[in-house]
N, C-alpha and C positions, 0 to 999 in steps of 0.2 A: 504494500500500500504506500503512495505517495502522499506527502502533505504537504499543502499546497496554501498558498500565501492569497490575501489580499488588502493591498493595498488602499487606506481608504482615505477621504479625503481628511481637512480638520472640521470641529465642527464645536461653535459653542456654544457652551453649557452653561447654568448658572445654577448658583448652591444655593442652600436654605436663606443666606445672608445678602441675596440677592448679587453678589458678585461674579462678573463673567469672567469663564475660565475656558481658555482657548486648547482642545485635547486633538492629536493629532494619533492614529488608531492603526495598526495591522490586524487582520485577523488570520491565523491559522489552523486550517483546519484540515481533518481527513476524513472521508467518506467509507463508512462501515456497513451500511447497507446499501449497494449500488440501485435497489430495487426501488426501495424506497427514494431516496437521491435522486430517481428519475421520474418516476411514476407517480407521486407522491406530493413531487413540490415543484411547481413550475419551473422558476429559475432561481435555482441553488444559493447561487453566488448574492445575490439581489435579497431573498430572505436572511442570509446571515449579516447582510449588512444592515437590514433594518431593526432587527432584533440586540445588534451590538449597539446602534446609534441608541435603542428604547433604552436597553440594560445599563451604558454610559451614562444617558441623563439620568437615570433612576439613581443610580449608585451618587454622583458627585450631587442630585440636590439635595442628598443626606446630609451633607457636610455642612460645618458652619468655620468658614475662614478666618475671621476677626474674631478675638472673644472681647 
């Protein structure tokens, strides 16, 4: 199995404290079920990047940058 990069753009984000934070993202990944992977999800590449960009903002508007 290969694992296989993508490159994505940046994209900002802003925390609980309202502060923009400019994150710049790879994702790697390898495919384990070719079946699914094909048949399953339209286009592959496209879902993991929208789900990183969700998971991203989710994760840093936890944070609070100034105390």
């Amino acid at each position: 199995m290969k694992t296989k990069v993508i490159d994505m753009p940046n994209q900002i984000v802003y925390t609980k404290d309202n502060i923009s934070v400019d994150i710049d993202t790879a994702i790697f990944y390898r495919v384990i079920d070719a079946y699914r992977a094909t048949y399953r999800v339209k286009d592959l590449a496209r879902s993991l990047a929208e789900m990183t960009f969700v998971t991203m903002r989710t994760i840093c508007g936890e944070y609070v940058m100034f105390m």
